[in-house]
Structure formats: structure tokens, C-alpha cells
Backbone as ProteinMPNN parsed JSONL, in Angstrom:
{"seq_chain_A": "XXXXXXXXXXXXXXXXXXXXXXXXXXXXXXXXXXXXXXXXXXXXXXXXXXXXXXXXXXXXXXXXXXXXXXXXXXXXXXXXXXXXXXXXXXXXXXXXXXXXXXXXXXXXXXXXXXXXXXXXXXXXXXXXXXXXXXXXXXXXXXXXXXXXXXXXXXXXXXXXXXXXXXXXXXXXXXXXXXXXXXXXXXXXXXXXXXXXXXXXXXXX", "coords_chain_A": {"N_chain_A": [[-19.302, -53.051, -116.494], [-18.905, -51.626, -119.003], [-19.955, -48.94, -118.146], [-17.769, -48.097, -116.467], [-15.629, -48.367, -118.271], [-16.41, -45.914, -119.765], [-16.749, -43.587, -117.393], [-14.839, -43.906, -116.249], [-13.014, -41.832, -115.894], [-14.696, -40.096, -114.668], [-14.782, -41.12, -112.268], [-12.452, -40.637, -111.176], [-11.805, -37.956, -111.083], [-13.661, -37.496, -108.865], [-11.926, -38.742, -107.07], [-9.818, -36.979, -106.841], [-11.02, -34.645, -106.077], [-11.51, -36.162, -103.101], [-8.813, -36.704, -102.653], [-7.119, -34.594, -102.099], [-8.72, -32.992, -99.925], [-7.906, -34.928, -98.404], [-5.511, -34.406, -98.125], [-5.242, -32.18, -97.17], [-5.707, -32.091, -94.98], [-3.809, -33.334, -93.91], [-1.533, -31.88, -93.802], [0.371, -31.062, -92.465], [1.371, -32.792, -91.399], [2.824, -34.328, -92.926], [5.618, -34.914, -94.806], [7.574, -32.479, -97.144], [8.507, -33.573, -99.604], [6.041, -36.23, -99.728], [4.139, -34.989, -100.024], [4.259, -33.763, -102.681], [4.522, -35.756, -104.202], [2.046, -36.695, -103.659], [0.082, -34.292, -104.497], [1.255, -34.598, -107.143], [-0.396, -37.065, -108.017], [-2.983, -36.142, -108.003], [-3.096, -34.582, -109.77], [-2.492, -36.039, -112.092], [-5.57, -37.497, -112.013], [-6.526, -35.081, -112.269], [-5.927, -34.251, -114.382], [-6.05, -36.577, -116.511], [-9.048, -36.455, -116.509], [-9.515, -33.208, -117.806], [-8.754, -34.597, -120.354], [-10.566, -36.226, -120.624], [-13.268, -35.515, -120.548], [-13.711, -32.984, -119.614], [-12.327, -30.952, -121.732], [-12.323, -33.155, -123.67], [-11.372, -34.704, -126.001], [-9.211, -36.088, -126.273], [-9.154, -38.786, -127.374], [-10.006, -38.849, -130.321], [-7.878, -36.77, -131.126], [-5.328, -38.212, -129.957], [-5.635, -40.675, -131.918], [-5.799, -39.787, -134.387], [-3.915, -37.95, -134.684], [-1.466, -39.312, -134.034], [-1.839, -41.707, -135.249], [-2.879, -41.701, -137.497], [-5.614, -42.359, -137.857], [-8.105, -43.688, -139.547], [-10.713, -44.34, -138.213], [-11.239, -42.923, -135.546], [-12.617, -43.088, -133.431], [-12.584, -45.61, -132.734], [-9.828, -46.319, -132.986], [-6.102, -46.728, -132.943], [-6.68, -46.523, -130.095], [-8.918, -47.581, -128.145], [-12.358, -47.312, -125.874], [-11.669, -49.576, -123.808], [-8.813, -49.86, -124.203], [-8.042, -47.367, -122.825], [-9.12, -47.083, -120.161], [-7.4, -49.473, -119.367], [-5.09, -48.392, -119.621], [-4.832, -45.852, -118.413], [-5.841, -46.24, -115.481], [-4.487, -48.811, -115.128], [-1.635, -48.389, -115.448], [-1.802, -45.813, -114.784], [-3.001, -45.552, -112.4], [-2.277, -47.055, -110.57], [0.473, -46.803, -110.921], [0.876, -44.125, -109.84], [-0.556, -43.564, -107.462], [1.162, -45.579, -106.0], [3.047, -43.975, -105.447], [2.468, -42.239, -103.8], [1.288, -43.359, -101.437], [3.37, -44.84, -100.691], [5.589, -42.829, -100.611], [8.58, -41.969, -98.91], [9.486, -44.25, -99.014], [9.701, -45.35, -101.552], [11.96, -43.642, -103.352], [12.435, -43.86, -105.906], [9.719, -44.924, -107.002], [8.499, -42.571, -107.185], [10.153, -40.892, -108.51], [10.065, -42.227, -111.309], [6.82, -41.921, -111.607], [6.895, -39.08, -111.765], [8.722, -38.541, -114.178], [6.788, -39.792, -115.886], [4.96, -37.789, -116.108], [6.872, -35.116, -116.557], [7.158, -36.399, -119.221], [4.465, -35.918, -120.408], [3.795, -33.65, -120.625], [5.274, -32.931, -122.32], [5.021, -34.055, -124.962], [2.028, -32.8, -124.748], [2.304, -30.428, -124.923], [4.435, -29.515, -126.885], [5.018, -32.274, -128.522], [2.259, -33.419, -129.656], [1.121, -30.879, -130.335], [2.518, -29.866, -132.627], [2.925, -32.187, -134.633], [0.413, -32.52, -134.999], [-0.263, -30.169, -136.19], [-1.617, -27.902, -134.289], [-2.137, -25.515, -131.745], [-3.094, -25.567, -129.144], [-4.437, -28.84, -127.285], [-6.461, -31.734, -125.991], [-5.481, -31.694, -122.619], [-3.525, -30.23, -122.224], [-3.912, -27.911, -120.803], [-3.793, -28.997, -117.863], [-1.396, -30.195, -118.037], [0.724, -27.884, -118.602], [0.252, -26.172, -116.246], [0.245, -27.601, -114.0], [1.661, -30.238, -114.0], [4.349, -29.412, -114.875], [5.408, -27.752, -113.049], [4.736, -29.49, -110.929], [7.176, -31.295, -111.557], [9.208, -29.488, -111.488], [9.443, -28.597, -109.129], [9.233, -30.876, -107.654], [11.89, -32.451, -108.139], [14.101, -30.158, -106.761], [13.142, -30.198, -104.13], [13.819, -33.08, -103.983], [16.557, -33.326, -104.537], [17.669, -30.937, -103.432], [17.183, -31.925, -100.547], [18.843, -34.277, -101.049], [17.456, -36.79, -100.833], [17.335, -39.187, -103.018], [19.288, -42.001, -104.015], [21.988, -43.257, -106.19], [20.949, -45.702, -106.897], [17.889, -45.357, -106.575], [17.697, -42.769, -108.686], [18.729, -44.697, -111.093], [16.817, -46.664, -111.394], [14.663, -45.312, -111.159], [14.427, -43.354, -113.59], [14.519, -44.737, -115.768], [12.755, -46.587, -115.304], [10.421, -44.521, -115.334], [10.734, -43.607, -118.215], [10.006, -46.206, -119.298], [7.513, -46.241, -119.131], [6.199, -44.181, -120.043], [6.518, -45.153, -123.05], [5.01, -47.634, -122.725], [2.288, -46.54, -122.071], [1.741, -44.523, -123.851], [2.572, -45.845, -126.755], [2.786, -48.633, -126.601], [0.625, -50.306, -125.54], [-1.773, -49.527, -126.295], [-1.308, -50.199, -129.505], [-0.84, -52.98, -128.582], [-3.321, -53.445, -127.88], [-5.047, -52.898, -130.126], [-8.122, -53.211, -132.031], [-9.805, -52.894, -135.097], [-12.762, -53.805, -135.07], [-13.438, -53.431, -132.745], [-16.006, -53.074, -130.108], [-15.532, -51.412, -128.183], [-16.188, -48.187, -128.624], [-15.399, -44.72, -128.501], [-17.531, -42.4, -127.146], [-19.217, -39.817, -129.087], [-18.876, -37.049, -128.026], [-16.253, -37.188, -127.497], [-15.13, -36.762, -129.747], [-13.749, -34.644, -132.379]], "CA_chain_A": [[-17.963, -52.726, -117.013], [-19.656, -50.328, -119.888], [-19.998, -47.521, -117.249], [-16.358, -47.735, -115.587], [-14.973, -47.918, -119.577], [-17.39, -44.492, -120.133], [-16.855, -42.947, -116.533], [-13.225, -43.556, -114.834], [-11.909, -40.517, -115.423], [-15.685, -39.139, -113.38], [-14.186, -41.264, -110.799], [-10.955, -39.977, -110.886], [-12.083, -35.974, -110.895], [-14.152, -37.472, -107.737], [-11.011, -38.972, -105.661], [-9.045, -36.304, -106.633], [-11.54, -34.06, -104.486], [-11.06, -36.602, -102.166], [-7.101, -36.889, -102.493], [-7.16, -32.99, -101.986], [-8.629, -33.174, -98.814], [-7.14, -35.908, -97.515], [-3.743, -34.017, -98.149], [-5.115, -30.551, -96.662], [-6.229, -32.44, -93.215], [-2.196, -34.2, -92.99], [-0.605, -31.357, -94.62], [1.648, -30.517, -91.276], [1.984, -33.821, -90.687], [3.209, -34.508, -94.362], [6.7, -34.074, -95.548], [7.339, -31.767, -98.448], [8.285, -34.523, -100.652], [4.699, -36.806, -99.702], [2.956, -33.472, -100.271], [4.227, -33.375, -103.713], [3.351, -36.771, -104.607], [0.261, -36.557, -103.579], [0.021, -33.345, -105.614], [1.007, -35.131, -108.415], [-1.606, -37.81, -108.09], [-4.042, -35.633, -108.144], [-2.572, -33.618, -111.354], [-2.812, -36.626, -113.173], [-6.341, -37.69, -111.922], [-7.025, -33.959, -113.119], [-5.235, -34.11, -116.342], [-7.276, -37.93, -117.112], [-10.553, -34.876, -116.442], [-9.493, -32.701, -118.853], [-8.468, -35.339, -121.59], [-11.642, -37.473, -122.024], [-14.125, -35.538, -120.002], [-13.553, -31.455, -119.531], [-11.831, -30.629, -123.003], [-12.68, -34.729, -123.988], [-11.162, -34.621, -127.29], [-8.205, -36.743, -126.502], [-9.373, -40.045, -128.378], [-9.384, -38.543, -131.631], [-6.599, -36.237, -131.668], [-4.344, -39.398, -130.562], [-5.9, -41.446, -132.969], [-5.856, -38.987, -136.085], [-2.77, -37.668, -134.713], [-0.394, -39.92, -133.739], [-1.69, -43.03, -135.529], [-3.08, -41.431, -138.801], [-6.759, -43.636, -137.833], [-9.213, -43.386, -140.516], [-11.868, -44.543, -137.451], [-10.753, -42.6, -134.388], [-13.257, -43.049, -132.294], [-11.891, -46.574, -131.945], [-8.751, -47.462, -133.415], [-6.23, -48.078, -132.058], [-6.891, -46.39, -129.251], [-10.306, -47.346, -127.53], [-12.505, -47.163, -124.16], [-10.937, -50.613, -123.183], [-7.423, -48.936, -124.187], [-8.018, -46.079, -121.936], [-9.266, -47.694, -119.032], [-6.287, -50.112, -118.685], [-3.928, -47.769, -119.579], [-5.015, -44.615, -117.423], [-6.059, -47.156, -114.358], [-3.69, -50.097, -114.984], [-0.801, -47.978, -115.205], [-1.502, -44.134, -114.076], [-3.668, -45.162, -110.816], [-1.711, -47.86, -110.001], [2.066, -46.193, -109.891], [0.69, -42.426, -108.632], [-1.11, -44.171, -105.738], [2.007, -46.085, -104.741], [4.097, -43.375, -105.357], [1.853, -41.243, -103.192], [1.013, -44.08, -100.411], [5.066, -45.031, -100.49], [6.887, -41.577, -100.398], [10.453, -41.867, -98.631], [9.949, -45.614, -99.033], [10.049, -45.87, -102.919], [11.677, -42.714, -104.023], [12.499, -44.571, -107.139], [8.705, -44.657, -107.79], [8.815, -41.443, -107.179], [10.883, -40.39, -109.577], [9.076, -42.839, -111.969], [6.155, -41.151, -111.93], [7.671, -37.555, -112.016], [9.021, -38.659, -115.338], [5.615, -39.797, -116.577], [4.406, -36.214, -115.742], [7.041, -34.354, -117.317], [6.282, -37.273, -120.639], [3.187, -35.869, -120.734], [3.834, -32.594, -120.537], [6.415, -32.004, -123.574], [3.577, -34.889, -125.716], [0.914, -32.0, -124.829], [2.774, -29.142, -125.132], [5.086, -29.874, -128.461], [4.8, -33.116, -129.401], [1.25, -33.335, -130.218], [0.826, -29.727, -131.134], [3.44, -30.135, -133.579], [2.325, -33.335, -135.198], [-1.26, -32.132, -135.501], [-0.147, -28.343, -136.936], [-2.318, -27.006, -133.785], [-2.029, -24.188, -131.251], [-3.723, -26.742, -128.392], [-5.015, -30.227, -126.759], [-6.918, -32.072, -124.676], [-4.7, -32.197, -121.522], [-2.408, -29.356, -122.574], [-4.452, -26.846, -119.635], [-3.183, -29.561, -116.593], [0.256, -30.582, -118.395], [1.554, -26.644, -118.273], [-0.238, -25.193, -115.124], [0.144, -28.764, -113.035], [2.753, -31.439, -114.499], [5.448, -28.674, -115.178], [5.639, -26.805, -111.746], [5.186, -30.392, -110.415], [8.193, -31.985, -111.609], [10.28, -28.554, -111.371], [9.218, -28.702, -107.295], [9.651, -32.804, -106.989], [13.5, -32.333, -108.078], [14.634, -29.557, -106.153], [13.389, -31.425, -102.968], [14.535, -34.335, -104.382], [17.933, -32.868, -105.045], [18.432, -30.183, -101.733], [17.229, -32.643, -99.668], [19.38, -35.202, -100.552], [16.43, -37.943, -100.833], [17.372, -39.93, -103.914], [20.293, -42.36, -104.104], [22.025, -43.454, -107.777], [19.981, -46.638, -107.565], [16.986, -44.418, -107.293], [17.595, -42.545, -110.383], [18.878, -45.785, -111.896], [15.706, -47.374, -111.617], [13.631, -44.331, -111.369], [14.775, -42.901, -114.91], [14.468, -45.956, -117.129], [11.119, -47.063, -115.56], [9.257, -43.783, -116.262], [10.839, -43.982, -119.707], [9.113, -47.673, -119.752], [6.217, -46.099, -118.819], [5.458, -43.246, -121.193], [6.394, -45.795, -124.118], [3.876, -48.697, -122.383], [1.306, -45.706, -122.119], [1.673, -43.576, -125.076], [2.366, -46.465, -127.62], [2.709, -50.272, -126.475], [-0.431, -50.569, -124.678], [-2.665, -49.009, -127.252], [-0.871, -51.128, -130.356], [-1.238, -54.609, -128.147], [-4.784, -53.887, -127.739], [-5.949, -52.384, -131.153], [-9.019, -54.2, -133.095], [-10.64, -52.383, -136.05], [-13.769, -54.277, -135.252], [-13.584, -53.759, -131.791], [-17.215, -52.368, -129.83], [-15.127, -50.045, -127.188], [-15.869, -46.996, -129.17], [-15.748, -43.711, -127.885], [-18.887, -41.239, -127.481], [-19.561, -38.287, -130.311], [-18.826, -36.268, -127.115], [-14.32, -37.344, -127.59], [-14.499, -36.959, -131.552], [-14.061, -33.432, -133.197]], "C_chain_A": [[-18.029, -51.579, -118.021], [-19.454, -49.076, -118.927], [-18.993, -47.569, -117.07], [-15.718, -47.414, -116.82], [-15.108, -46.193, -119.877], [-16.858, -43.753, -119.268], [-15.841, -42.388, -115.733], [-12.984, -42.65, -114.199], [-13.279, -39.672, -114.362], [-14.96, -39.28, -112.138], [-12.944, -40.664, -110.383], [-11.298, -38.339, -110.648], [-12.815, -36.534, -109.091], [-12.93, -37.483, -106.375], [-10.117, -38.017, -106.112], [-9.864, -34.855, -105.655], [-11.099, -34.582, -103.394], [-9.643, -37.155, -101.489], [-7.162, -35.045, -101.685], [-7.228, -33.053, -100.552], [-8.162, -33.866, -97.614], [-5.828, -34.898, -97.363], [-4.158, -32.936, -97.412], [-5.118, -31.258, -95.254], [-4.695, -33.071, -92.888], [-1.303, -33.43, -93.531], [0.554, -31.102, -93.915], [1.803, -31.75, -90.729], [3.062, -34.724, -92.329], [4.882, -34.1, -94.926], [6.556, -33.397, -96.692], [7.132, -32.709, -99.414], [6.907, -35.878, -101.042], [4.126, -35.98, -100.051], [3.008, -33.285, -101.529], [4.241, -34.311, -104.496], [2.204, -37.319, -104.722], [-0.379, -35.885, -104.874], [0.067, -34.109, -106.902], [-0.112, -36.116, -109.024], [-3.2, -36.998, -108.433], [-4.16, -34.62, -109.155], [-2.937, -34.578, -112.407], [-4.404, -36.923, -113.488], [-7.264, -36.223, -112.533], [-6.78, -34.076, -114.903], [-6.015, -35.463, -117.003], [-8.575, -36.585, -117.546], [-10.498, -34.258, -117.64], [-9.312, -33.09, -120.189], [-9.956, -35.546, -122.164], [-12.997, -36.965, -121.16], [-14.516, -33.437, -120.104], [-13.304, -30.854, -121.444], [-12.916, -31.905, -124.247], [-12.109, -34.946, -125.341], [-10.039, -35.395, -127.491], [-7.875, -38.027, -127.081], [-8.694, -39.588, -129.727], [-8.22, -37.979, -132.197], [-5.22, -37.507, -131.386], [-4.384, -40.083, -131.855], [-5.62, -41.415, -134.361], [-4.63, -38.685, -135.927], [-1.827, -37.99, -134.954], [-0.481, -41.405, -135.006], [-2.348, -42.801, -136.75], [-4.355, -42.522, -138.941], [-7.587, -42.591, -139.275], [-10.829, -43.354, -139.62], [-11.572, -44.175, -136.006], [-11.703, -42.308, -133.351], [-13.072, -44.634, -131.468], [-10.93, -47.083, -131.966], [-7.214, -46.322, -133.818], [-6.802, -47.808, -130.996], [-8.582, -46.27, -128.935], [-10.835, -47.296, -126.125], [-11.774, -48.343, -123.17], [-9.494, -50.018, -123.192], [-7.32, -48.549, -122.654], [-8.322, -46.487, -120.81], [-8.076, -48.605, -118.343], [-5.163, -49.353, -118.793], [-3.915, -46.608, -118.454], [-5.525, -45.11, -115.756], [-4.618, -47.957, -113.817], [-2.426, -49.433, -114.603], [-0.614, -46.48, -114.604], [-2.037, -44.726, -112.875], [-2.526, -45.666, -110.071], [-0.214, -47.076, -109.4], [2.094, -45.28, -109.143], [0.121, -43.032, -107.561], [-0.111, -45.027, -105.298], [2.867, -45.223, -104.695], [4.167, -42.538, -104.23], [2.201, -41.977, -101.654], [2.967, -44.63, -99.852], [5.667, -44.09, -99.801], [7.819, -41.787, -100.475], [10.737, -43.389, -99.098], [10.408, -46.332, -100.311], [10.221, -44.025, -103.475], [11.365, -43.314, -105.63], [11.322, -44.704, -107.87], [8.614, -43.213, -108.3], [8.627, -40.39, -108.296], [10.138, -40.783, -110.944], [7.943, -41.798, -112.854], [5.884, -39.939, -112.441], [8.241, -37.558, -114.14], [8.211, -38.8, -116.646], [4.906, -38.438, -116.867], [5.09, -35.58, -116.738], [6.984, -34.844, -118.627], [5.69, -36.293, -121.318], [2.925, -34.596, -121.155], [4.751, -31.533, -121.775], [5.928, -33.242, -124.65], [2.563, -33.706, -125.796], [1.416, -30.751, -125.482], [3.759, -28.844, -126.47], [5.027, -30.533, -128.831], [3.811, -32.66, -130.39], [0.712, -31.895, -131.113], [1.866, -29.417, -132.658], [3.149, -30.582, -135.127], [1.111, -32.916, -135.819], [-1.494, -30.536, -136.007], [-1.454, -27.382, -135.5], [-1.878, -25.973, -132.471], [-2.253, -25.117, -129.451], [-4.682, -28.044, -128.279], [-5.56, -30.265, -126.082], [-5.239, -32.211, -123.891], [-3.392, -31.26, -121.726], [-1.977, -28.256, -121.15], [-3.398, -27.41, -118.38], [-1.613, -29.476, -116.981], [1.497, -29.158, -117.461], [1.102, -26.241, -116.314], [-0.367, -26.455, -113.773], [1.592, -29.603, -113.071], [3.884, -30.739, -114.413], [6.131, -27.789, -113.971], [5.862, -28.374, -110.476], [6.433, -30.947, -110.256], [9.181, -30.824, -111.185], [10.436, -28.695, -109.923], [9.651, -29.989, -106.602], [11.586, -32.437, -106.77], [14.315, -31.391, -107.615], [14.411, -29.984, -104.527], [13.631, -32.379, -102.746], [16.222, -34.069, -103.567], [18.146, -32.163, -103.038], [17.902, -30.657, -100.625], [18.052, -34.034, -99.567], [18.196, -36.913, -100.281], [17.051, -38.974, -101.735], [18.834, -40.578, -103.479], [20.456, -42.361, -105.441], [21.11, -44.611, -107.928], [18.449, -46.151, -107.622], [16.407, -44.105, -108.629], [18.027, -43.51, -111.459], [17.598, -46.613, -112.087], [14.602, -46.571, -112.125], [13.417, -43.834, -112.901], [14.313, -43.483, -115.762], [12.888, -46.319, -116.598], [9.934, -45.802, -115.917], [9.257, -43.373, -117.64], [9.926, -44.7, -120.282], [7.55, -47.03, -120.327], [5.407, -45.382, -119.968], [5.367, -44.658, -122.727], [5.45, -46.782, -123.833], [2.421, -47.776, -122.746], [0.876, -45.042, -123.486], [1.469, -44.549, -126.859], [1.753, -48.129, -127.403], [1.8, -50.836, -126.322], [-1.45, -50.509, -126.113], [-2.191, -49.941, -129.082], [-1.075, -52.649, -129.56], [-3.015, -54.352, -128.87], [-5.759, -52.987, -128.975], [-6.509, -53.066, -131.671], [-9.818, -53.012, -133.908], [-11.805, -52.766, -135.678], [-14.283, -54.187, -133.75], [-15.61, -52.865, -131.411], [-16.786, -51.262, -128.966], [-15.022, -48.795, -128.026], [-16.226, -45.885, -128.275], [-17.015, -42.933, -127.978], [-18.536, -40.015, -128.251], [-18.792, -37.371, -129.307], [-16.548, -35.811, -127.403], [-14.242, -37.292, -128.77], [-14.846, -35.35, -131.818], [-14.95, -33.248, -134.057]], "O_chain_A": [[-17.257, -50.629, -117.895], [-18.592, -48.258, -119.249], [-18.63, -46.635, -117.786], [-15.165, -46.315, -116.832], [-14.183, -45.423, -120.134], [-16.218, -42.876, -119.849], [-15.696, -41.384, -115.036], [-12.801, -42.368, -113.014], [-12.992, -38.845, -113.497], [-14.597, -38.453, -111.301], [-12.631, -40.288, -109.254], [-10.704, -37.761, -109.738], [-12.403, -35.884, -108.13], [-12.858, -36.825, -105.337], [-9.098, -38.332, -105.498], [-9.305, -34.239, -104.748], [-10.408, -33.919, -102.621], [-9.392, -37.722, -100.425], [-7.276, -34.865, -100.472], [-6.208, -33.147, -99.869], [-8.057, -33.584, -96.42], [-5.28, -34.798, -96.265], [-3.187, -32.547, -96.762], [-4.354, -30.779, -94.416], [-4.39, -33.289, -91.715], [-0.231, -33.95, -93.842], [1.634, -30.927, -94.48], [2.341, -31.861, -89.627], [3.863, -35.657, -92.279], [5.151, -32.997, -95.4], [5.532, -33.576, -97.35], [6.076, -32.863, -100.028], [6.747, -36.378, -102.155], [3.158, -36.416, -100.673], [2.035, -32.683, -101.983], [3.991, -34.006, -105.662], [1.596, -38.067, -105.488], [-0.997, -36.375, -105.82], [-0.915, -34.246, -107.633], [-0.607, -36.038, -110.148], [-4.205, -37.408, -109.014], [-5.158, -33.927, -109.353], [-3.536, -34.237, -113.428], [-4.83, -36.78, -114.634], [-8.362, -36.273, -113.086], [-7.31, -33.994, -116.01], [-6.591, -35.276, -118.075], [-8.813, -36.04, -118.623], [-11.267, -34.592, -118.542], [-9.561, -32.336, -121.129], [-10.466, -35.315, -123.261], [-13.859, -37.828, -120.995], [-15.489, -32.899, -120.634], [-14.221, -30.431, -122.148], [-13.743, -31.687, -125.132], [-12.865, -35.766, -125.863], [-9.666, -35.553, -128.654], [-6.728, -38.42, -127.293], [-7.553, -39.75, -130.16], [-7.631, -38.317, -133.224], [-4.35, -37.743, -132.224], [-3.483, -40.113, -132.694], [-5.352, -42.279, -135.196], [-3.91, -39.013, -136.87], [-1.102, -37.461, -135.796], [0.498, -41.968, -135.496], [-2.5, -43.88, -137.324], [-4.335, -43.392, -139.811], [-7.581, -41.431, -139.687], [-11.818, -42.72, -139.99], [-11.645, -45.098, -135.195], [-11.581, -41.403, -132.525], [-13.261, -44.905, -130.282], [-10.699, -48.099, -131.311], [-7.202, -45.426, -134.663], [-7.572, -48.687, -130.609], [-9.334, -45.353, -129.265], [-10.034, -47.242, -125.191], [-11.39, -48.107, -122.025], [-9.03, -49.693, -122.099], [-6.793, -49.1, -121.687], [-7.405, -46.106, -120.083], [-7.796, -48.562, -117.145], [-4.21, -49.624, -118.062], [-2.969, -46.53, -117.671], [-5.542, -44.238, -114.887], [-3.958, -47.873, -112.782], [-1.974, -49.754, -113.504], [0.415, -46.044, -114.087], [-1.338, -44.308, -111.952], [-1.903, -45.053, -109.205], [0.166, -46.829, -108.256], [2.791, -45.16, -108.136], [0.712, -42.749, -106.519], [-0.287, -45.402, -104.138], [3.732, -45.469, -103.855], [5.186, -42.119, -103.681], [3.014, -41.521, -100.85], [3.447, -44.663, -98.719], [6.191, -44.238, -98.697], [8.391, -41.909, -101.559], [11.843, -43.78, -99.473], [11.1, -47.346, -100.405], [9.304, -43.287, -103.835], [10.335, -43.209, -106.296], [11.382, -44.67, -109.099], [8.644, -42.802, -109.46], [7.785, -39.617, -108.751], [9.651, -39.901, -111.652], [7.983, -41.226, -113.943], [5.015, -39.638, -113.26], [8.063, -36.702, -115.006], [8.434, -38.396, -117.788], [4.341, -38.209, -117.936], [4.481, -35.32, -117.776], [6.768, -33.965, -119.462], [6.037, -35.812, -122.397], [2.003, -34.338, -121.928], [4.875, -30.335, -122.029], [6.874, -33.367, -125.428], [2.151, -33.51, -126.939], [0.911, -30.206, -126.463], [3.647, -27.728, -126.978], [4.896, -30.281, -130.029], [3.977, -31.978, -131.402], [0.11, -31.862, -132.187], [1.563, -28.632, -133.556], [3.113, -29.98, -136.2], [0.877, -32.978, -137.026], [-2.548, -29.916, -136.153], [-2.038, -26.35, -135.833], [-0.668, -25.812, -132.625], [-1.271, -25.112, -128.708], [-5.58, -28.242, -129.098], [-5.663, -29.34, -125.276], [-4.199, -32.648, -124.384], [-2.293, -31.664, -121.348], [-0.917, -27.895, -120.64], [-2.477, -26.73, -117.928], [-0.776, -28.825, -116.356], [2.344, -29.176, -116.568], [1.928, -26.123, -115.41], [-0.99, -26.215, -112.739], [2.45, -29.521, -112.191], [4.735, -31.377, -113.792], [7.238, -27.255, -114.048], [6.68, -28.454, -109.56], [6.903, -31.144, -109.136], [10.082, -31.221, -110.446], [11.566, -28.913, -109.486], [10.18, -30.182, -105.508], [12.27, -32.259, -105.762], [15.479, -31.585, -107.966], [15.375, -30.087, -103.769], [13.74, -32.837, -101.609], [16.752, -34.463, -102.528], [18.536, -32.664, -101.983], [18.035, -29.973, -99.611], [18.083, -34.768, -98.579], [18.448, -37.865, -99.543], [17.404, -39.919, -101.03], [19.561, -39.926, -102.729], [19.626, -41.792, -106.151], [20.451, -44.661, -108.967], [17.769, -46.482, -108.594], [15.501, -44.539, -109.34], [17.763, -43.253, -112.634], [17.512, -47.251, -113.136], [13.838, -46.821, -113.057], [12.293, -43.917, -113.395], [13.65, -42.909, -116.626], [11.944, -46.326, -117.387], [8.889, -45.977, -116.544], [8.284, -42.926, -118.247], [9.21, -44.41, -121.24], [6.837, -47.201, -121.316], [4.413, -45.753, -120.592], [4.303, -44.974, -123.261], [4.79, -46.981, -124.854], [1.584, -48.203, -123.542], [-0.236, -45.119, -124.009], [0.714, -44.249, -127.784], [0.727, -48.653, -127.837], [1.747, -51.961, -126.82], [-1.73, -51.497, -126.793], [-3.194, -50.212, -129.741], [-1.595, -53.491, -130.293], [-3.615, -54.824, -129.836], [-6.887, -52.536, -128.776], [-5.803, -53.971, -132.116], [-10.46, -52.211, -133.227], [-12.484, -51.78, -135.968], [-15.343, -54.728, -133.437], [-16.26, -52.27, -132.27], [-17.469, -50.24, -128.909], [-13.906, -48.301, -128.189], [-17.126, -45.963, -127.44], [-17.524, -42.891, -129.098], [-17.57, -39.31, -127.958], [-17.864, -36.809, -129.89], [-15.889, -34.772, -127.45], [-13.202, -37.789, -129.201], [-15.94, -34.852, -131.55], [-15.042, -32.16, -134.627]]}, "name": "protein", "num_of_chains": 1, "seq": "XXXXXXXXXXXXXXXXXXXXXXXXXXXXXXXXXXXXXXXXXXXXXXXXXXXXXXXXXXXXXXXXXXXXXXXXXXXXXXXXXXXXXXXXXXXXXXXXXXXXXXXXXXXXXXXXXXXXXXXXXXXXXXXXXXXXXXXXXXXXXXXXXXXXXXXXXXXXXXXXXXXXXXXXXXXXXXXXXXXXXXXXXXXXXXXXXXXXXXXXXXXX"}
């Protein structure tokens, strides 16, 4: 369990190779809108990459950032955190959102919402908050998350895909989501004393 806490996001940079290709080999068999859930799946599984692995710095700057830690290599947010939160809730909804498509736009949408979250958290929140210039996860947010969601909702929209219960569901649950992700999750499961600390490698 030590290694998967440490590694996820390896695995995740791995199946997003292997999302990639999967999508290039069904790309003409693929509607636009599966094509750009996919895409997104594999934005986030990038953007996990660049947080706690490429950049890796995204422990502490939450930690110091957002939650003013004195010990931010574990508190609140630690490797147990991050594992259920970036698994429990990113694998889980982008892989049904992906594996779904036409069948749940409503995830869809969901997800799309998590994206652009993440993307105005990287890009002003956090830089804001922390007086800096850039983040981990700032690189994917702009040049992935932001072209994503702009592309989801215009084939959303001029295709006519979504109903209102859609965006009635869709809306409010990737709301849920960012606040489960960003705060709820990481406050349930904070221990000062805990052992899930991060490696030297995620601390400034």
C-alpha cells in the first residue's frame, strides 16, 4: 500500500499513455463528445503528473498555502489524502465519464466542472493566496483543462447533447466535487501524528 500511496500518480502518467492510444486507434469510430472525455481523462491523469511527480511541489504549497500548516509535508493534506482523493474521486468519475459518454452526460458535465475548478485554483486562486507567479499543476490546468472545458461546451451546446436535468445535476455535482476534493476530504482525514508523509522530493 506504501508504494501505490508514493507512486499513483506513476500509474496514472502510465494509463494515460495508454488512454492516448486507446483513443488514437477508435478515434473515427469515437464521437466528438467521447473524444473529449477521454481527452479530459487523460488531462487530469497528466495534471495528477505534474502536481506530485513532474513539478511535485503540490503537497506543500496546499498545505502552507491554503491551510497555513506549520508541517506540510503531512498536515492536513497527506499521501493517504492524496491517494483517496486523486483515485477515489478523480479516477473514479473521469473513467465513467469517459467509459459512459452520451449515456451520462451529466457526468460529463461533472467532471468538466472539476477541470475548469482546477484550473481558476491553479491559475488565480492559489497564485494569489501564496503571492506567486506559479504552481504545481498550473502547466496542465492552462494548456489542457482550459481548452478542454472551452471544447466540451460548445459540443455540448451546438450539438444539443445536454438536457436541463443534465446541467441540473451536472452543475451542483462538480461543485460537490471540487469542495469534497479541494477541502472536505483533506479536513476529514487530517492527523498531525499521522506516518503518510510526503517525500523531501513534494516540499520546497
Amino acid at each position: 500500500m506504501q508504494i501505490l500511496r508514493n507512486h499513483w500518480y506513476d500509474l496514472g502518467g502510465f494509463l494515460a499513455v495508454i488512454t492516448s492510444i486507446y483513443l488514437v486507434l477508435n478515434f473515427y469510430d469515437f464521437t466528438y463528445y467521447k473524444s473529449v472525455v477521454y481527452i479530459n481523462l487523460i488531462s487530469l491523469f497528466l495534471h495528477q503528473l505534474e502536481k506530485f511527480r513532474i513539478v511535485g511541489t503540490y503537497p506543500e504549497m496546499v498545505n502552507r498555502t491554503l491551510f497555513e500548516s506549520d508541517i506540510p509535508d503531512r498536515y492536513p493534506l497527506n499521501t493517504q489524502t492524496a491517494l483517496i482523493n486523486n483515485i477515489g474521486i478523480g479516477w473514479l468519475f473521469y473513467v465513467g465519464a469517459a467509459v459512459l459518454a452520451e449515456s451520462a452526460i451529466w457526468l460529463g458535465i461533472a467532471t468538466i466542472v472539476l477541470s475548469f475548478g482546477s484550473f481558476i485554483a491553479h491559475v488565480f486562486f492559489f497564485n494569489i493566496k501564496g503571492g506567486t507567479f506559479f504552481n504545481a499543476g498550473m502547466i496542465t490546468s492552462i494548456l489542457q483543462y482550459l481548452p478542454v472545458t472551452v471544447v466540451f461546451f460548445w459540443i455540448v451546446i451546438d450539438q444539443d447533447y445536454a438536457s436541463l436535468p443534465d446541467y441540473l445535476i451536472g452543475i451542483p455535482l462538480g461543485v460537490l466535487l471540487i469542495f469534497l476534493y479541494y477541502l472536505k476530504m483533506t479536513d476529514w482525514l487530517k492527523d498531525r501524528d499521522t506516518t503518510f508523509i510526503f517525500p523531501v522530493r513534494n516540499i520546497v
